[in-house]
C-alpha positions as CSV (number, residue, x, y, z in Angstrom):
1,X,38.2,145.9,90.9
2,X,35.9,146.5,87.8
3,X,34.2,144.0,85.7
4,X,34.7,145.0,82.2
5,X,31.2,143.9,79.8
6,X,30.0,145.1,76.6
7,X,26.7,145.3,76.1
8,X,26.2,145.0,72.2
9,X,29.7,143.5,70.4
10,X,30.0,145.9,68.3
11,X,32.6,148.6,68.4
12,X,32.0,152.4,66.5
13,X,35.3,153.9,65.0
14,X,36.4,155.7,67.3
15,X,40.1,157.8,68.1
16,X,42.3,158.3,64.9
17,X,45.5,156.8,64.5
18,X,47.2,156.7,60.8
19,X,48.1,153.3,60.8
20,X,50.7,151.3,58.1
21,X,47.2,151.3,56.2
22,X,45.9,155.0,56.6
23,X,42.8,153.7,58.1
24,X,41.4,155.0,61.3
25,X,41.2,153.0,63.9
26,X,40.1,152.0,67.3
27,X,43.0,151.3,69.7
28,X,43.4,148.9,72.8
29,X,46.1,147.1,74.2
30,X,45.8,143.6,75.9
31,X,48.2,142.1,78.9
32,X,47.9,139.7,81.5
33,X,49.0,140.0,84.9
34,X,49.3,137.8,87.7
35,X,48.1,137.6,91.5
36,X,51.2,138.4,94.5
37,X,53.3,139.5,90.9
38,X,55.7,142.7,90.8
39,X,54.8,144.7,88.1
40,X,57.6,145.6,85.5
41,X,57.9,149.4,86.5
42,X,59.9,150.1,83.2
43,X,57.5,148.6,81.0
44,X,54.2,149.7,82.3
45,X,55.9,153.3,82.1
46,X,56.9,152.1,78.3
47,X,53.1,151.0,77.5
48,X,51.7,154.0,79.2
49,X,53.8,156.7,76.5
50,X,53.0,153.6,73.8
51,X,49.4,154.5,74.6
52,X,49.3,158.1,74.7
53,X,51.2,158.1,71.4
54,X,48.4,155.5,69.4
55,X,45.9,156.7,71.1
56,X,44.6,154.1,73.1
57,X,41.3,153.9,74.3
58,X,41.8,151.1,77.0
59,X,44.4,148.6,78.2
60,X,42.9,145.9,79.5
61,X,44.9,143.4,81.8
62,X,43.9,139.9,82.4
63,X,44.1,138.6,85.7
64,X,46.0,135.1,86.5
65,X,46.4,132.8,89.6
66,X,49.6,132.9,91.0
67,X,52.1,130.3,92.9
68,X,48.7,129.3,94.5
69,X,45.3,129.9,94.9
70,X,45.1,131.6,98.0
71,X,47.2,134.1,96.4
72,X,45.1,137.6,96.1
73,X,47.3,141.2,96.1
74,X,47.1,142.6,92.7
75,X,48.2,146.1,92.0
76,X,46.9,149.6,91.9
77,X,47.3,151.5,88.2
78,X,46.5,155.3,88.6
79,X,46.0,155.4,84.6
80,X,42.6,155.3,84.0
81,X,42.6,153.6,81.0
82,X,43.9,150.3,82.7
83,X,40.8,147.8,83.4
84,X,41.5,144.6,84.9
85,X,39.6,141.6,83.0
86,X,37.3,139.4,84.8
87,X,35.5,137.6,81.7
88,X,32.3,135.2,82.3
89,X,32.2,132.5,79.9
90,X,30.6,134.9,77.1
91,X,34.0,136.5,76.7
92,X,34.1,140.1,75.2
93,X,33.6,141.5,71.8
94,X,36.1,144.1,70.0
95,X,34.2,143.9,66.8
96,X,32.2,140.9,65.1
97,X,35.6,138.8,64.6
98,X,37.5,139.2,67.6
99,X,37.0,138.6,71.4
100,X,39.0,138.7,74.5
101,X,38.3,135.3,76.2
102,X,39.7,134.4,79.8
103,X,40.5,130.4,79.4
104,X,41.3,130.0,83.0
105,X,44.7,128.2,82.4
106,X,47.7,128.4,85.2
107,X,50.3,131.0,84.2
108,X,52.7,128.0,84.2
109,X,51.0,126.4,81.6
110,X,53.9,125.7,79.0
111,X,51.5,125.9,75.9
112,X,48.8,128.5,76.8
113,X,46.6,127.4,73.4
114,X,46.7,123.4,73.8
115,X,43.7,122.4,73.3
116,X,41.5,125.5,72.4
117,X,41.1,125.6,68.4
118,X,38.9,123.1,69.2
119,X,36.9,124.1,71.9
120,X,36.6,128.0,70.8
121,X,33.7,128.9,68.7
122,X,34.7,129.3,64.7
123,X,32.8,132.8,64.4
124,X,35.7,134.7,66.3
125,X,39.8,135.1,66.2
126,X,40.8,134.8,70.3
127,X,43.3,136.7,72.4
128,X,44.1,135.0,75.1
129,X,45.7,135.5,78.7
130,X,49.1,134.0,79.5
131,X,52.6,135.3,80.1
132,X,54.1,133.4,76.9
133,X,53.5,135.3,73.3
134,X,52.2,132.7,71.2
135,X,50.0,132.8,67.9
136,X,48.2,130.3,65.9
137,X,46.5,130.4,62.2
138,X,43.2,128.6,62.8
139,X,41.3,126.5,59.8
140,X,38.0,128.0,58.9
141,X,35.9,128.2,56.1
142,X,35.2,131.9,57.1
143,X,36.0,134.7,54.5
144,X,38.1,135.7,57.1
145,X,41.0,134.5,59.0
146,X,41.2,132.6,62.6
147,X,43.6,132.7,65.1
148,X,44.8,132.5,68.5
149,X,46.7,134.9,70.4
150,X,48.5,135.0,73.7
151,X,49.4,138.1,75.5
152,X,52.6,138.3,77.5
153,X,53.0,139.8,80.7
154,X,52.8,143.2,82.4
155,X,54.5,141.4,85.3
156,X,57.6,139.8,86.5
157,X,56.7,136.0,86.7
158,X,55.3,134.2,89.9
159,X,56.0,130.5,89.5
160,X,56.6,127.8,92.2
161,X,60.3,127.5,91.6
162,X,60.6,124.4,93.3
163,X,58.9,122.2,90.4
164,X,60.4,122.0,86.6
165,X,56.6,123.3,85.2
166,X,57.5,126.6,87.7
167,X,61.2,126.8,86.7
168,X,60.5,126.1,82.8
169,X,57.6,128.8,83.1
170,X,59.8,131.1,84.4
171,X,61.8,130.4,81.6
172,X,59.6,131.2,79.1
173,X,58.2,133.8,80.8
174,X,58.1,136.8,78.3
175,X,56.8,140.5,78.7
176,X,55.2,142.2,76.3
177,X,51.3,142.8,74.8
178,X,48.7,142.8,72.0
179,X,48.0,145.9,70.4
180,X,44.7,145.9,68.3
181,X,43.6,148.6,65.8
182,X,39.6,148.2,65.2
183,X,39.5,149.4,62.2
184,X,35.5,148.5,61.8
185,X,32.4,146.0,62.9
186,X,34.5,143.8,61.0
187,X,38.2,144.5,60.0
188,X,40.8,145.1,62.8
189,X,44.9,145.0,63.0
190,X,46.2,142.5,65.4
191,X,49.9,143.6,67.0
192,X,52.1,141.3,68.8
193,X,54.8,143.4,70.8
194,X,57.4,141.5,72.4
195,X,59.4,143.5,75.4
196,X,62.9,142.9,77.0
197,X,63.5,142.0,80.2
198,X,64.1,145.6,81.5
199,X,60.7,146.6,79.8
200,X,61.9,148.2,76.2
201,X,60.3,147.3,73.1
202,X,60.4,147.8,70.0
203,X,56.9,148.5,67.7
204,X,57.8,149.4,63.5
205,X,60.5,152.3,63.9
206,X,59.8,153.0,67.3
207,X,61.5,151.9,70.1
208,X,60.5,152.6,73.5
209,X,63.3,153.3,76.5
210,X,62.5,154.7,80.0
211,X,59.2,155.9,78.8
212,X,60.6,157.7,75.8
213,X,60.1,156.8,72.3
214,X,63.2,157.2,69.9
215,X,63.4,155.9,66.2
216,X,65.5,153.1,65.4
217,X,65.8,151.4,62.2
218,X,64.6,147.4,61.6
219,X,66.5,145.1,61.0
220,X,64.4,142.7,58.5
221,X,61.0,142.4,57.0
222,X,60.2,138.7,56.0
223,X,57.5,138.4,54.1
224,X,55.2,135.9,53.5
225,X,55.6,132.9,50.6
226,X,55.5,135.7,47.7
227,X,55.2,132.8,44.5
228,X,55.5,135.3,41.4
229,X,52.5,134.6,39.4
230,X,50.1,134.4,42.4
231,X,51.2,137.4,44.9
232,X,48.2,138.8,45.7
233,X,48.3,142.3,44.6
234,X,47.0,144.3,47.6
235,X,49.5,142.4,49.7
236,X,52.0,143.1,47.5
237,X,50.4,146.8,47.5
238,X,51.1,146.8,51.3
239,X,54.2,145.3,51.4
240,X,55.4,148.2,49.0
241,X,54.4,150.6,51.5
242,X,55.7,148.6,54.3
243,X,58.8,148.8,52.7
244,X,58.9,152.4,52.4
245,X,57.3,153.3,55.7
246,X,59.8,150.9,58.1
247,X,62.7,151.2,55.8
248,X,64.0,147.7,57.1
249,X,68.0,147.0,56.9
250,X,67.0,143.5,54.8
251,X,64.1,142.5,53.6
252,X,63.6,138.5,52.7
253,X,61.7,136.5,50.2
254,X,60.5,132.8,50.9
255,X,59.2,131.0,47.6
256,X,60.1,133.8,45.4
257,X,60.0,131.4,41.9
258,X,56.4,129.6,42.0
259,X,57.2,127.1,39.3
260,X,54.0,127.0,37.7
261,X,55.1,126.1,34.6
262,X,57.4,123.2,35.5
263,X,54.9,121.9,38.8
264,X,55.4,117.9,39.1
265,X,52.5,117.9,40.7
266,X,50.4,119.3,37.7
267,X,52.5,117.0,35.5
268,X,49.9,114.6,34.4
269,X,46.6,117.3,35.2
270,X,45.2,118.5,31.2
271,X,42.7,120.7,32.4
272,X,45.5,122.3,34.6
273,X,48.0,122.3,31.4
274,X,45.2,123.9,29.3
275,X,44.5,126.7,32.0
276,X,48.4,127.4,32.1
277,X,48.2,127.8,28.1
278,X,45.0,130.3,28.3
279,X,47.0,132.4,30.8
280,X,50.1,131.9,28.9
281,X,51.6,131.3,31.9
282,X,53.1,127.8,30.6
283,X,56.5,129.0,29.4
284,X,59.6,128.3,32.1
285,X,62.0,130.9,30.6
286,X,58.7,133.3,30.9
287,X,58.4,133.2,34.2
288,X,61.7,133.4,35.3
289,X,62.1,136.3,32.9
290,X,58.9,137.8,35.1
291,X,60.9,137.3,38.3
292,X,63.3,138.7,37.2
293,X,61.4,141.5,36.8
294,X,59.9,141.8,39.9
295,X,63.1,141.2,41.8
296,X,64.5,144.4,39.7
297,X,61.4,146.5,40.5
298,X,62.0,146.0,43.8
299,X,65.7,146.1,44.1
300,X,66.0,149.6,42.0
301,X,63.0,150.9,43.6
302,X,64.5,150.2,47.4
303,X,68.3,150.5,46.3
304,X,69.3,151.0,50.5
305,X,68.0,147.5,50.9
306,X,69.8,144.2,51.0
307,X,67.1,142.0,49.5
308,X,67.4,137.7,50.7
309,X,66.2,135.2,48.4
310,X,65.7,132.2,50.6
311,X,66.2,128.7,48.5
312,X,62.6,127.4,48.8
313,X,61.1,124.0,48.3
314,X,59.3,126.0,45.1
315,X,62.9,126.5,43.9
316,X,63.4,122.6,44.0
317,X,60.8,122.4,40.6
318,X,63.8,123.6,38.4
319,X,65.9,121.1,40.2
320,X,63.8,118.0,39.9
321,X,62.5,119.4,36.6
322,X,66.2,119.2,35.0
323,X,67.2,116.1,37.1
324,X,64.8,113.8,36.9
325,X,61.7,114.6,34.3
326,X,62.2,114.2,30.6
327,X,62.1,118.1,29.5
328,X,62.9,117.3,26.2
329,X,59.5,116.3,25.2
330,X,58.2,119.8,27.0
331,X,58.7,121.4,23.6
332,X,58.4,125.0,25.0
333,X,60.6,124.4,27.8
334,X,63.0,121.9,25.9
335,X,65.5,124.4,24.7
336,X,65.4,126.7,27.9
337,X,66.0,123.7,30.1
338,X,68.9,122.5,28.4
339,X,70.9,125.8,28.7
340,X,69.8,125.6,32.3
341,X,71.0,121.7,32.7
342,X,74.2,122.7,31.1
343,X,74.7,125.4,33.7
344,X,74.1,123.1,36.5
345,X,75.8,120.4,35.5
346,X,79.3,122.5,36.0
347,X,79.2,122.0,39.6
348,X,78.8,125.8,40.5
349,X,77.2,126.6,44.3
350,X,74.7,128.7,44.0
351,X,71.4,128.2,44.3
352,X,69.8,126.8,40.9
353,X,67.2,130.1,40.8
354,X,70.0,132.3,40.7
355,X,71.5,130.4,37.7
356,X,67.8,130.1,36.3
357,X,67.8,134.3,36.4
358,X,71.1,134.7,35.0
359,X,70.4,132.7,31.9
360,X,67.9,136.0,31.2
361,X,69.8,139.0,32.5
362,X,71.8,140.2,35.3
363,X,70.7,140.1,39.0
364,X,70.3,143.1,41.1
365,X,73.6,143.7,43.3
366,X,71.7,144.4,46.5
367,X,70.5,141.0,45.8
368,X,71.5,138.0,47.8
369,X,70.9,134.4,47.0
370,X,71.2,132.1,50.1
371,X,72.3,128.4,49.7
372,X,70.0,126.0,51.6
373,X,71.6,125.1,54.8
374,X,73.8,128.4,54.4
375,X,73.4,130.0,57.8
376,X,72.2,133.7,58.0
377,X,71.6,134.8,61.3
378,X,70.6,138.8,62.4
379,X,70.7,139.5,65.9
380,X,70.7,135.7,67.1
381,X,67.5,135.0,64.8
382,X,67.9,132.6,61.4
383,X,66.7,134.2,58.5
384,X,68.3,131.3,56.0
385,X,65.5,128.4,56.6
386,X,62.3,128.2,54.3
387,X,61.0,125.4,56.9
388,X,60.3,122.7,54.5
389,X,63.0,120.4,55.8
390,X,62.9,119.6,59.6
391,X,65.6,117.9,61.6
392,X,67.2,114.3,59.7
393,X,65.7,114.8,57.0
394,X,62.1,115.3,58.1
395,X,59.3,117.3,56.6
396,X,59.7,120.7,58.3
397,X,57.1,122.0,60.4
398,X,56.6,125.1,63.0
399,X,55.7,122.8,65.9
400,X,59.4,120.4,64.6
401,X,61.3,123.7,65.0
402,X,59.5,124.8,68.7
403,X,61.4,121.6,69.9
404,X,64.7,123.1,69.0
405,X,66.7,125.9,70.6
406,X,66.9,127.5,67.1
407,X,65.6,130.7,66.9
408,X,64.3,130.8,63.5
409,X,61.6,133.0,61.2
410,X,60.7,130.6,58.3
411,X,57.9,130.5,55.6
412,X,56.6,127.6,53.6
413,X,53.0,126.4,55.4
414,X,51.4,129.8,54.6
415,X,50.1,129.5,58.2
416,X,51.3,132.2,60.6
417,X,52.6,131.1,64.0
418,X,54.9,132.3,66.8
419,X,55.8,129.5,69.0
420,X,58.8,129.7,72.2
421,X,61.9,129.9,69.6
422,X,60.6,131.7,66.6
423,X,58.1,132.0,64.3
424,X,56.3,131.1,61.1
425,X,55.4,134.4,58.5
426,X,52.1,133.7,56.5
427,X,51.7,134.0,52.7
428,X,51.8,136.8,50.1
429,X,49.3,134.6,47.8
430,X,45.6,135.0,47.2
431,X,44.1,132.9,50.3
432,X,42.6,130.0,47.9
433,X,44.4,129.2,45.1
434,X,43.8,125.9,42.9
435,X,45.0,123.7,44.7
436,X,44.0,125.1,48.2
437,X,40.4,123.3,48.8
438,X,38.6,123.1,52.1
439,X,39.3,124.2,55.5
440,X,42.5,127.0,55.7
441,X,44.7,128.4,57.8
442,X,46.5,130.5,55.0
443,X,46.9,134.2,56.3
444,X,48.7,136.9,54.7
445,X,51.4,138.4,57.3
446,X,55.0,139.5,57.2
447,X,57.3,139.3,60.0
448,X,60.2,142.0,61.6
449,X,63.2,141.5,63.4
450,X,64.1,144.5,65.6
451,X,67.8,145.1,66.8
452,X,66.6,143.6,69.9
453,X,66.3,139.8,68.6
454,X,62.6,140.3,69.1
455,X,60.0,140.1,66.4
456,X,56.4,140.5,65.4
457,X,53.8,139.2,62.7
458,X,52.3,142.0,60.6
459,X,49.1,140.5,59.1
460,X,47.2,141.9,56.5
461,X,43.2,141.1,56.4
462,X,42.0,143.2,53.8
């Protein structure tokens, strides 16, 4: 078996591949195996045409223990571009952010990245060996994004079956792979692809059966907290594109209204106020009138599309601004916020942005407002829940929902994460705003939801 090393860290562009940028790029694919596993004939012959089609230079496979130590048959890959991984403590370089490391963890470990966004050095983003998909937003003060990454597995799972850690393993035992595009010393595209048992997967429009790649249609693009007013506008460049390239059935906003205007928690902040006024961005019925807007430029520009707006903690400004602050004495707002008050106050369900919007024009028709609690499920996924409420009335978080079985993609922390039922999409924002000092974990990435109730995080590091 071959050691894999590199010598210098750094990695030349390489092989082209037009990827959802247009950049060329340098392609691997990362997957773990196990010792005395069977390997999933169906997928490696799906991640064999996956390769030839991207153009992938290697595909690297870490190597796990199995039920025991004394456990040693791996097996035999007539592809030359497969390498098995046997890291030293070093690790290995892809470019200056990113590194494979080899943590050393059982296979039955049921949360493969306990512990390590401590103990990792802050200079690099990891991918990581285990046969669960996982992915964590790290806090740096880099200019660029952390995380941590998992794998999945090339193999079917060898657990001891006899103990709950083996049987729950098993049951969270997940195929699949990383695919990375290097795109330079410094920039790379990180891919999580997420299999089916019988080893098909689905990666943008393509889905790959029996080693053949066919085109099928997504299901949803969910994109990252877009607050009008602070989108930043290369994501929203790429998410244009996006749009047009995957042709998704749905595509859903979290935080679509920012509520600069009317934010409690500026309330009492003058310097804040005064900036607002300089940007003219202090006028309610303004900004509503400018989401409008972009919710029309996006609904007449992608008419095919059923666009989601999902009611978002940001909506809840216009709600506590009307119910519980005295907008009369906001002079610019006073008038606009009456109107509003006297809408809301008739009792009708919708969600209060909706109302907010209709005060200034007409919606879009291939526009959808969903109610908070109103379930909206695609494919077994929930696409209704911004995340900001948890369980009883709790403060929502991603780890609060990976101790449900609900399958959810949500928004709100602006911190990408896939977790064992679901995951968390990034932000569309600029990564600091003014109120985001210190340490982040703020990434811009999208997330989409194939026919196959599988998903993956598209991030954008630009």
């Amino acid at each position: 078996m071959k050691s894999v090393q590199n010598t210098n860290g750094i990695i030349k562009v390489g092989t082209l591949f037009d990827n959802l940028r247009g950049e060329p790029t340098m392609n691997y694919i990362v997957s773990t195996i196990q010792y005395n596993a069977v390997v999933n004939k169906n997928l490696l012959r799906n991640v064999l045409a996956f390769a030839d089609k991207h153009d992938v230079r290697n595909i690297y496979l870490y190597v796990m223990p199995g039920k025991n130590k004394d456990e040693t048959l791996l097996p035999t890959f007539d592809d030359s571009r497969i390498e098995l991984l046997f890291l030293d403590k070093g690790g290995m370089k892809l470019n200056s952010n990113l590194k494979l490391y080899d943590t050393g963890i059982l296979a039955s470990q049921i949360n493969p990245l306990t512990g390590f966004n401590t103990k990792l050095h802050r200079d690099y983003s990891y991918i990581l060996p285990s046969p669960k998909i996982r992915y964590s937003s790290i806090a740096n003060t880099s200019k660029y994004p952390r995380f941590l990454a998992t794998t999945g597995a090339l193999t079917h799972g060898n657990y001891k079956m006899h103990i709950a850690q083996g049987r729950k393993a098993d049951l969270e035992h997940e195929y699949g792979f990383a695919f990375v595009e290097i795109v330079n010393n410094r920039i790379f595209n990180f891919h999580p692809v997420m299999a089916l048992k019988n080893g098909n997967f689905n990666y943008n429009r393509e889905y790959y059966v029996s080693g053949e790649v066919r085109e099928q249609q997504p299901e949803a693009l969910v994109l990252g907290d877009w607050h009008c007013g602070d989108t930043c506008p290369k994501t929203r460049e790429a998410t244009i594109a996006m749009i047009q390239k995957l042709k998704p059935k749905r595509v859903v906003f979290h935080d679509f209204f920012n509520g600069h205007s009317i934010n409690h928690h500026e309330a009492h902040n003058h310097v804040s106020k005064a900036r607002l006024w300089q940007q003219k961005m202090h006028v309610l019925e303004q900004e509503v009138r400018e989401c409008l807007a972009e919710l029309k430029f996006f609904a007449t520009k992608f008419p095919d599309v059923q666009f989601l707006i999902v009611e978002s903690n940001h909506d809840a400004f216009l709600a506590k601004y009307i119910g519980e602050e005295n907008f009369l004495e906001d002079g610019q707002n006073s008038v606009f916020a009456c109107k509003l008050f006297v809408e809301v106050s008739k009792g009708i369900k919708q969600p209060i942005l909706k109302t907010a919007m209709e005060l200034v024009g007409v919606t879009p028709r291939n526009v959808q407002f969903l109610n908070e609690d109103e379930e909206y499920r695609v494919q077994g996924v929930g696409l209704d829940y911004h995340g900001h409420r948890g369980t009883n009335g709790s403060r929502g978080s991603g780890q609060s929902f990976d101790r449900n079985n609900l399958k959810l993609i949500t928004g709100h922390t602006h911190s990408p994460m896939i977790f064992a039922n679901g995951m968390v999409v990034g932000t569309s924002t600029h990564l600091k705003l003014g109120y985001s000092k210190g340490a982040s974990s703020w990434l811009n990435a999208h997330s989409l939801l194939y026919t196959s109730g599988k998903y993956t995080l598209i991030t954008m590091i630009f």
